[in-house]
MMTF fields as JSON, N, C-alpha, C and O atoms, coordinates in Angstrom:
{
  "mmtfVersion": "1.0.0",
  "mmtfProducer": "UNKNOWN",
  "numBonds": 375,
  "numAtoms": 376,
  "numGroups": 94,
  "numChains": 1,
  "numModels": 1,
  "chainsPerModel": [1],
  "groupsPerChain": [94],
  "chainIdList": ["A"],
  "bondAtomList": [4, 2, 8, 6, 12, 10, 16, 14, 20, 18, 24, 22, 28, 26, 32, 30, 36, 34, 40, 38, 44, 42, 48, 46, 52, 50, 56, 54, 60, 58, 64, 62, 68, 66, 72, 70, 76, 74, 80, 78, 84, 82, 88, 86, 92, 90, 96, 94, 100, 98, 104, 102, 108, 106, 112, 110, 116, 114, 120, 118, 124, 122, 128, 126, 132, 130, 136, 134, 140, 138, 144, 142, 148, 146, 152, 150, 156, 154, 160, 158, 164, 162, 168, 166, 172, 170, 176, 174, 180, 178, 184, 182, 188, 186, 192, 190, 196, 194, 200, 198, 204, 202, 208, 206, 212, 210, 216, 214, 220, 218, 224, 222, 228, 226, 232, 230, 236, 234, 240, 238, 244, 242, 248, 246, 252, 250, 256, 254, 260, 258, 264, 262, 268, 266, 272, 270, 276, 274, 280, 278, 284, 282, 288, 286, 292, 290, 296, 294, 300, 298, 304, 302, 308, 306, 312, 310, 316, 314, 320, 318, 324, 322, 328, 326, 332, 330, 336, 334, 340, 338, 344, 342, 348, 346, 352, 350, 356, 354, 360, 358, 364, 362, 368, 366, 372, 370],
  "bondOrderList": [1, 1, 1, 1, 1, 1, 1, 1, 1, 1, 1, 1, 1, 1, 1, 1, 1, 1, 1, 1, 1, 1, 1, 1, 1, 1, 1, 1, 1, 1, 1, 1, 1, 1, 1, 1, 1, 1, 1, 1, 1, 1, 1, 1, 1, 1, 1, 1, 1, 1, 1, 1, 1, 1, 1, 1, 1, 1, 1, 1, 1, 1, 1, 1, 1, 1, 1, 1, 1, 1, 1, 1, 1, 1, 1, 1, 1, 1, 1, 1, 1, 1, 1, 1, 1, 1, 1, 1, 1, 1, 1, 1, 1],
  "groupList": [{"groupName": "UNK", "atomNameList": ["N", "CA", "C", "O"], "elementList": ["N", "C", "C", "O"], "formalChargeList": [0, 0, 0, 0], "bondAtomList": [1, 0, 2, 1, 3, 2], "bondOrderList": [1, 1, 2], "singleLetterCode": "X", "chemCompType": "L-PEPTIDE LINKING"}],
  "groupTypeList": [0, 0, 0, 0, 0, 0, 0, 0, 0, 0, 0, 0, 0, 0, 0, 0, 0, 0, 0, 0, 0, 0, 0, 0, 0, 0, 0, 0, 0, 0, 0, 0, 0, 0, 0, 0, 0, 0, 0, 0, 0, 0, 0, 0, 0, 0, 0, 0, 0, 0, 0, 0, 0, 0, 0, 0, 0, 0, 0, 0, 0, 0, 0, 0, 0, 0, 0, 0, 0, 0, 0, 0, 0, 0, 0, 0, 0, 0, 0, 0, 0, 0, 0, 0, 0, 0, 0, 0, 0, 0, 0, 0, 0, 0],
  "groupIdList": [1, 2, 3, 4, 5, 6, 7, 8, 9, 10, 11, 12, 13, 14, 15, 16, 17, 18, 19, 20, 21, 22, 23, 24, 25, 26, 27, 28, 29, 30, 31, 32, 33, 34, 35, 36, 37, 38, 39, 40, 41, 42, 43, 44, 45, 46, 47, 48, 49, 50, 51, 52, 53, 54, 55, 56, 57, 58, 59, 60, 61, 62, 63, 64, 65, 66, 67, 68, 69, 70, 71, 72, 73, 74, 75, 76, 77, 78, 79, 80, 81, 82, 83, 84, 85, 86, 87, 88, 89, 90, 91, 92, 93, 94],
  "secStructList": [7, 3, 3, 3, 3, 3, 3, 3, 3, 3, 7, 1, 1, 1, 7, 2, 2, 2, 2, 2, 2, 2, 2, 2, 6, 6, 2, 2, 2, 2, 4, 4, 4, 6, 7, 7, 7, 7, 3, 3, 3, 3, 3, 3, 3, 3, 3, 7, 1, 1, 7, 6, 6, 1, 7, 7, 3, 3, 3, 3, 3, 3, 3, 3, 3, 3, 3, 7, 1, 6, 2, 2, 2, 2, 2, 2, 2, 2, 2, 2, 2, 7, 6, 6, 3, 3, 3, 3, 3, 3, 3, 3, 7, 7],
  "xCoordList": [4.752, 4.543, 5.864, 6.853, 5.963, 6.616, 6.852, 5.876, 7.572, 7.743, 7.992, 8.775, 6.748, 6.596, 6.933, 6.812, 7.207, 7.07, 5.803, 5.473, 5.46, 4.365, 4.409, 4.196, 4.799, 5.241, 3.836, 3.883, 2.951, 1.759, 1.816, 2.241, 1.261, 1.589, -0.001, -0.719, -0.385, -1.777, -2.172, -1.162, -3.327, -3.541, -2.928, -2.907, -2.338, -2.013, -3.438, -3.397, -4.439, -5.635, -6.017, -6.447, -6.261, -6.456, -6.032, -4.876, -7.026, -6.199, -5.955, -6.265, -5.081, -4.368, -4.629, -3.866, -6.365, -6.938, -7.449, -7.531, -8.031, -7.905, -6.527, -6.125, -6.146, -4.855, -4.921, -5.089, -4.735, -4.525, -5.606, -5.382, -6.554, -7.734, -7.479, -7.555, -6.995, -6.477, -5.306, -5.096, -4.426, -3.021, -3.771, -3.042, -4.664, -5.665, -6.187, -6.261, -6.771, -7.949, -6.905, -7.575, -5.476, -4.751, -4.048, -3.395, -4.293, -3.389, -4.208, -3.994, -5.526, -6.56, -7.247, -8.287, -6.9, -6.65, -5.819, -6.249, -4.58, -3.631, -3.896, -4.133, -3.983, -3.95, -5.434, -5.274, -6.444, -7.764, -7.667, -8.584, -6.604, -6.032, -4.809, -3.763, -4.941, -3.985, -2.632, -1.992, -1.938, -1.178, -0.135, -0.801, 0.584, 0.73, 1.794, 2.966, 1.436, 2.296, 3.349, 2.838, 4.628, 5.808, 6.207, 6.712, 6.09, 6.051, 5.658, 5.781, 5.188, 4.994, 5.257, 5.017, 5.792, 6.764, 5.874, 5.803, 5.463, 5.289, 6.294, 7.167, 6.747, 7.691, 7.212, 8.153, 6.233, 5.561, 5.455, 5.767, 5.122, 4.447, 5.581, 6.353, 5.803, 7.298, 6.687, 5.501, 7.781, 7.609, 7.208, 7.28, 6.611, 6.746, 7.7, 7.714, 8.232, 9.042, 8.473, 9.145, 6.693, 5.921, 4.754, 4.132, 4.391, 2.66, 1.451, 0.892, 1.005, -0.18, -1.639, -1.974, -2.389, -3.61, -3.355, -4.02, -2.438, -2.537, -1.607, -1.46, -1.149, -0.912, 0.866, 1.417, 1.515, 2.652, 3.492, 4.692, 2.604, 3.333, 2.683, 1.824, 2.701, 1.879, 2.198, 3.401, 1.365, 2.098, 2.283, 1.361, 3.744, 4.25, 4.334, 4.691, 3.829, 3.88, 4.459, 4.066, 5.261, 5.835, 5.644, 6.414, 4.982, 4.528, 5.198, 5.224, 5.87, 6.436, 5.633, 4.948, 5.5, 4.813, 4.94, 6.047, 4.076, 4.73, 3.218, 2.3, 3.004, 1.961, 1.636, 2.576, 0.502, 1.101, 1.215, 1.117, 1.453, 1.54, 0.081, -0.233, -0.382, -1.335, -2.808, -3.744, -2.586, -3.692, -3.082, -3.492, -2.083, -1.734, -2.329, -2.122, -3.209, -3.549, -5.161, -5.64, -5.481, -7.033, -6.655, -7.442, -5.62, -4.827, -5.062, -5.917, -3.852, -3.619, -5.169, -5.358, -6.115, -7.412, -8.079, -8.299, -8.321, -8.772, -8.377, -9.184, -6.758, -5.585, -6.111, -6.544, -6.251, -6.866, -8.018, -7.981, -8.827, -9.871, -10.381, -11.147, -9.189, -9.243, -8.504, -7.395, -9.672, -9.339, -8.497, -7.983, -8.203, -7.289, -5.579, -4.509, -5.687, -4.634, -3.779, -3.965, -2.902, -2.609, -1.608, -2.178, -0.69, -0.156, 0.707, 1.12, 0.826, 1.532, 2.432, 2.52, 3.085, 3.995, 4.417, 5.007, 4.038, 4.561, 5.617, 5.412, 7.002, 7.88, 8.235, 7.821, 9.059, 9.374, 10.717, 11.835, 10.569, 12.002, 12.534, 11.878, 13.87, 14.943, 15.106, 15.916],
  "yCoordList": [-11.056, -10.074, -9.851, -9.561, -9.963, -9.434, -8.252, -7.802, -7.893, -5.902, -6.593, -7.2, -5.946, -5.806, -4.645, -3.543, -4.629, -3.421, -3.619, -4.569, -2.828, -2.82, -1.707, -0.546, -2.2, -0.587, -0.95, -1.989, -0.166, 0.201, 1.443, 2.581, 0.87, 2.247, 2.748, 1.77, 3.381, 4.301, 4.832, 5.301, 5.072, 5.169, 6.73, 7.349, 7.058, 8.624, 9.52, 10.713, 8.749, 9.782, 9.824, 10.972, 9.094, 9.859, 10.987, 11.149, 11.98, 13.467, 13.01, 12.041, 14.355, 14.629, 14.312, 13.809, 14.925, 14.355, 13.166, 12.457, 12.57, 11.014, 10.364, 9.94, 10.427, 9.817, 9.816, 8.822, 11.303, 10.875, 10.228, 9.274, 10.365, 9.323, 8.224, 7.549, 7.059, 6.09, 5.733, 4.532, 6.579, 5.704, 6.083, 5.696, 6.546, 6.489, 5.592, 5.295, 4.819, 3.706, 2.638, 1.616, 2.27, 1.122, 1.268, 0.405, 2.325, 2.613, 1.867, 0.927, 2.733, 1.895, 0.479, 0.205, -0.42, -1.428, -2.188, -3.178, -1.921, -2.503, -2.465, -3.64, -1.849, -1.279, -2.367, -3.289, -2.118, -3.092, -4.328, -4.935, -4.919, -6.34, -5.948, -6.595, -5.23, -5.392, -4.911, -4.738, -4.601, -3.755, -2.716, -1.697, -2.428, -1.396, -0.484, -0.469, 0.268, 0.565, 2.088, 2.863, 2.152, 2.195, 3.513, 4.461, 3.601, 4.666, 4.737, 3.588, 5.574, 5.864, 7.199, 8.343, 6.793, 7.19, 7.742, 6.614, 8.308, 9.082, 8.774, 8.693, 8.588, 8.447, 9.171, 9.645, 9.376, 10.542, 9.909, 8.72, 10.421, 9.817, 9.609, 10.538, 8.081, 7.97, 7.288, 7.281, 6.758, 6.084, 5.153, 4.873, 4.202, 2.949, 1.624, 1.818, 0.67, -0.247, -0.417, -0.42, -0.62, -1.075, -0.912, -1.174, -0.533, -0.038, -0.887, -1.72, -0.591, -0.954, -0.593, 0.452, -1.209, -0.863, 0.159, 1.173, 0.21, 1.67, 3.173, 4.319, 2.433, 3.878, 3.744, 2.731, 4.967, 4.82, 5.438, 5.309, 6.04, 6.334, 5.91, 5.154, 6.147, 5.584, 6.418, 6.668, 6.988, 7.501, 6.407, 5.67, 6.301, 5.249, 5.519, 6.529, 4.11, 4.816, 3.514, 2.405, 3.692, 2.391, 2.397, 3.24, 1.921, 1.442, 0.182, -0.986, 0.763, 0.005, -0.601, 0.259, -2.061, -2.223, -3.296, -3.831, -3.813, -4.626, -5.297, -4.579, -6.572, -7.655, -9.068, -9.842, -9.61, -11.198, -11.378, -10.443, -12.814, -13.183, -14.328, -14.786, -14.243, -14.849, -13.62, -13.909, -12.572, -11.8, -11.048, -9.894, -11.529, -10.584, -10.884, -10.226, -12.047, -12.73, -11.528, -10.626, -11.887, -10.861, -9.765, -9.473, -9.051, -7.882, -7.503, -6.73, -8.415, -8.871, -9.044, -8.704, -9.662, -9.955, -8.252, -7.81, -7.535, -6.265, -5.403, -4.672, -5.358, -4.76, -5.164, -4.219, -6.393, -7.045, -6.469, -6.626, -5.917, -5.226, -3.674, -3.191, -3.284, -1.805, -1.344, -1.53, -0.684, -0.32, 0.76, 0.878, 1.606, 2.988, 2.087, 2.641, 0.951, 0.563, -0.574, -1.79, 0.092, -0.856, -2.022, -3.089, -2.183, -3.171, -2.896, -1.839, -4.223, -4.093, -5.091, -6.122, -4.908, -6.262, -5.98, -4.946, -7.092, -7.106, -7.752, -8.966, -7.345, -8.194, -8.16, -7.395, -9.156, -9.355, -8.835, -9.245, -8.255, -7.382, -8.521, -9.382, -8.258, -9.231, -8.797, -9.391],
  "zCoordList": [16.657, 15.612, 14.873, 15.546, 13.525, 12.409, 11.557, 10.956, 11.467, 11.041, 9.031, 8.3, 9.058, 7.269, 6.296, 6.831, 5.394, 4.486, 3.447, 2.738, 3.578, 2.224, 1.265, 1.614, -0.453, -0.877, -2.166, -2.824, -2.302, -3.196, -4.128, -3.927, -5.186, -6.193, -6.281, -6.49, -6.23, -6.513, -7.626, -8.151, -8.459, -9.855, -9.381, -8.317, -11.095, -10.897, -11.686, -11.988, -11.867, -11.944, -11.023, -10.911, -9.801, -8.262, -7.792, -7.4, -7.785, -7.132, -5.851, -5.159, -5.728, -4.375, -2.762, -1.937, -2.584, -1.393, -1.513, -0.51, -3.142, -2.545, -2.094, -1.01, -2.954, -2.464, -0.941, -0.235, -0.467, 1.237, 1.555, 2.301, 1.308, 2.041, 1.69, 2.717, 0.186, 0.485, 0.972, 1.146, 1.254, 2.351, 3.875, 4.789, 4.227, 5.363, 5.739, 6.931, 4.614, 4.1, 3.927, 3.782, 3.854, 3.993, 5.451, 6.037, 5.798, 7.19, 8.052, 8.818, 7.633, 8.716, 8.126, 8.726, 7.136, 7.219, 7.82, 8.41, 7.804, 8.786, 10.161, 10.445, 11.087, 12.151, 12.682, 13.482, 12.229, 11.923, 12.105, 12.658, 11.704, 11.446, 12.754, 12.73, 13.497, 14.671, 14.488, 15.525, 13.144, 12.688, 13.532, 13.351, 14.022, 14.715, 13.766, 14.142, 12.564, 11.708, 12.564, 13.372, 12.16, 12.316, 11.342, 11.944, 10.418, 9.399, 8.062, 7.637, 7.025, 6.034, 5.279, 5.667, 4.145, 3.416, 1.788, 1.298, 1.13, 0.251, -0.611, 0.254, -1.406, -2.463, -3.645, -4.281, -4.07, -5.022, -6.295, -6.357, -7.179, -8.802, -9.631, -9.866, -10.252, -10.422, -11.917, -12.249, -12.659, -13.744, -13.498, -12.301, -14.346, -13.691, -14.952, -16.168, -14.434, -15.353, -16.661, -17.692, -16.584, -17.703, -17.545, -16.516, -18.383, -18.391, -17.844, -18.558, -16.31, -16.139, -16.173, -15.613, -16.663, -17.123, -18.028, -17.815, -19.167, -20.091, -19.481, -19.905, -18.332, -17.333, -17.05, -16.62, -17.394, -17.267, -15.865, -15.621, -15.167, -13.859, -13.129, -13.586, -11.5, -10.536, -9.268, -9.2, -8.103, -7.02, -6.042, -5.693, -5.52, -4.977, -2.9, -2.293, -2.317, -0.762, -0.216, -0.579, 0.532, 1.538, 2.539, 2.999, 3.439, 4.665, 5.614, 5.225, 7.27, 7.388, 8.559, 9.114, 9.192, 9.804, 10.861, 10.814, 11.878, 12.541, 12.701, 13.1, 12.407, 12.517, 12.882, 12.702, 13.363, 13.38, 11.82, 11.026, 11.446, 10.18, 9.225, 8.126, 10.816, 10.012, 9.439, 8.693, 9.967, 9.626, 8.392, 8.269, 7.351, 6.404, 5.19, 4.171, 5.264, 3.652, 4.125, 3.437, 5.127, 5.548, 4.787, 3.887, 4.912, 4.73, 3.233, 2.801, 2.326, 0.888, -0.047, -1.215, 0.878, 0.001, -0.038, -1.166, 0.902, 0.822, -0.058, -0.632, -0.344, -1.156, -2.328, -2.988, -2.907, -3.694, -4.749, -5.97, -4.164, -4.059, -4.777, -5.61, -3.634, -4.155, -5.638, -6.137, -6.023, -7.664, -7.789, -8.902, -6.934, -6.96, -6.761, -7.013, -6.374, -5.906, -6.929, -6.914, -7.719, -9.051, -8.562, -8.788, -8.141, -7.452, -6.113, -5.635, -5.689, -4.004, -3.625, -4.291, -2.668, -2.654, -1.186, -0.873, -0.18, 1.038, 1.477, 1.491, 1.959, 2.016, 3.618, 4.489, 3.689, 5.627, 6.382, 6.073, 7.009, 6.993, 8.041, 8.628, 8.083, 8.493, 10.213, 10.926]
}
């Protein structure tokens, strides 16, 4: 197993309790896929570099995690998916 970061930005028309129900709903994706996540981090509704979908901020969450490596594309395709979830990027910590 490999310790990942995963940092996701969330639409900022999602209120408040969705929101927690989706970093719930990726928590318990990970974890699902055998995951044993490590911490998560809130970073809150930030600018973003450039406008996605029309939308200029995003609420931002980083997730740190520890996984095999082959169950992360399972992972990535679900992420994929979800429409509250504007982009993501998993990187491999050292």
């Amino acid at each position: 197993m490999r310790k990942y970061e995963i940092m996701y930005i969330i639409n900022p028309t999602v209120l408040e309790e969705g929101r927690e129900e989706l970093i719930k709903q990726v928590n318990a994706l990970l974890t699902s896929n055998g995951a044993t996540i490590a911490k998560t981090e809130k970073w809150g509704e930030r600018k973003l570099a450039y406008p996605i979908d029309k939308k200029k901020s995003g609420f931002y969450v980083l997730t740190t995690f520890e996984i095999d490596g082959t169950k992360l594309a399972e992972v990535e395709s679900k992420l994929n998916i979800m429409e509250s979830v504007m982009r993501y990027i998993v990187v491999k910590q050292d």
